[in-house]
N, C-alpha and C positions, 0 to 999 in steps of 0.2 A: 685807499679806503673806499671813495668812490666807486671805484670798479667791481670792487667786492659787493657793495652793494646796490650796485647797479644788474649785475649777475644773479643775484639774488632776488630781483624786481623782475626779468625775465623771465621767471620759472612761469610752466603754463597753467591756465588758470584753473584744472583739477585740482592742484598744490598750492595757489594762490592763497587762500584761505589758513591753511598751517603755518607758512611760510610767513602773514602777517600779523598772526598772532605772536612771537618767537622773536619779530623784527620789533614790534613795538618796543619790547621789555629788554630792549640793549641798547645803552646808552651810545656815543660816541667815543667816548673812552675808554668802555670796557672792549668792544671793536678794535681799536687801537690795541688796546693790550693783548689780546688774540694774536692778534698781527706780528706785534714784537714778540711775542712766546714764540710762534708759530715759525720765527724769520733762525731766533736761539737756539731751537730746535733743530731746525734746518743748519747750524753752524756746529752742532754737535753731534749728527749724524755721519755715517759712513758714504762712499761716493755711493753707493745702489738704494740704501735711504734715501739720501737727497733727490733721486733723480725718482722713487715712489711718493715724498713728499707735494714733490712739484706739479704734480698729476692730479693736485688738488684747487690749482689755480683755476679761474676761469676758461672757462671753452674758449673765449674771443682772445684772452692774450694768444699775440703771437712768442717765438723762441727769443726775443728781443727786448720784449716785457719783462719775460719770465727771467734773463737772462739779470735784468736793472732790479727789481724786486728783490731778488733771491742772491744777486751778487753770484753768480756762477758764473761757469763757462759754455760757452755757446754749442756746449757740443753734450752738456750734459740737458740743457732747455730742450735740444731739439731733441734728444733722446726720451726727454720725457714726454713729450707731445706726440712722437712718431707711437711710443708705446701704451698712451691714452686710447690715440685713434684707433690701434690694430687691432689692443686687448679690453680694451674696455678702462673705467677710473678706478683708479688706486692698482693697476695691475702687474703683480713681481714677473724679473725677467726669466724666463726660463733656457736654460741652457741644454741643446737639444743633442749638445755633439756627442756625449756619453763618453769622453775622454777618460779613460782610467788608467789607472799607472802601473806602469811595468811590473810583473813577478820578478823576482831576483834572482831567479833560474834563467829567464830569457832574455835579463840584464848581461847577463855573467855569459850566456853563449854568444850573444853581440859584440860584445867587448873582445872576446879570446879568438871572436871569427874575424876582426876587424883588426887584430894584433896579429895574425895566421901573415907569413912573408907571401902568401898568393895573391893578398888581398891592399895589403901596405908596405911601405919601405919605411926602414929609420933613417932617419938624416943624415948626411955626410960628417955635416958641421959636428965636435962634439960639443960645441955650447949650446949647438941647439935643444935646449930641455926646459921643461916647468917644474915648479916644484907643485904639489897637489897635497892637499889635507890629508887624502886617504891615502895616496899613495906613495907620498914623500916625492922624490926626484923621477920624473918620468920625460922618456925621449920623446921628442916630436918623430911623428909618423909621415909620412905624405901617402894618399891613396896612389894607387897603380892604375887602376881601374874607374870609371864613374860611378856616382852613386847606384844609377840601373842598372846596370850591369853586376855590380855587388851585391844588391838587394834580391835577382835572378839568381845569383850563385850563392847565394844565405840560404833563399829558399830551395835550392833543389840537395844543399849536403841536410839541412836541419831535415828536408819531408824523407 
């Protein structure tokens, strides 16, 4: 609790005046109850919540602080701090790789190129098999080739 308002006593003195009007009129137990709402909160959110929540702690906690307060793990603190500093406070992660998921046309030519005997062998063994949701009972394959090599000869029958 200290800390919180100790961080709060820091602000520079443009804001000093807002900041003390706002302070006076909060008890220490209503503080306190912030705290534990704020902690509830944080016990009910998702992991990418938690780690925008945490982004609300003080500047001077280190990931060690944040880690004893919040009850996390050391890797969710330092993520929240690494992504305070980069992007600014309160700032979601953005995910830049633009991963999209396959057509089912070029699922289906993957699959029938990678099944093609140029490319894979079936196993000798015959117990060697899975069983699969979609497919029921299916042979184990072993590639013939590396995967570069594969991915070269994918790409020159598909172009």
């Amino acid at each position: 609790m200290q800390d919180w308002c100790n961080c709060i006593n820091d602000i520079p003195s443009s804001q000093e005046k807002a900041v003390e009007n706002n302070t006076n009129e909060i008890t220490i137990e209503e503080g306190t109850d912030v705290l534990c709402r704020l902690r509830c909160l944080f016990d009910q959110s998702d992991y990418y919540q938690q780690i925008l929540l945490m982004q609300a702690a003080p500047l001077e906690w280190g990931w060690k602080k944040m880690q004893n307060f919040f009850r996390c793990t050391s890797h969710q603190a330092r993520h929240a701090i690494i992504q305070r500093t980069n992007s600014g406070n309160l700032a979601k992660l953005v995910d830049n790789r633009g991963n999209k998921s396959l057509d089912c046309s070029v699922a289906e030519a993957v699959e029938d190129f990678y099944l093609d005997d140029e490319v894979s062998r079936q196993s000798s063994n015959t117990k060697d098999s899975r069983k699969s949701k979609n497919h029921g009972t299916v042979v184990i394959r072993y590639m013939i080739m590396s995967i570069g090599e594969t991915f070269e000869l994918f790409k020159l029958q598909i172009a």
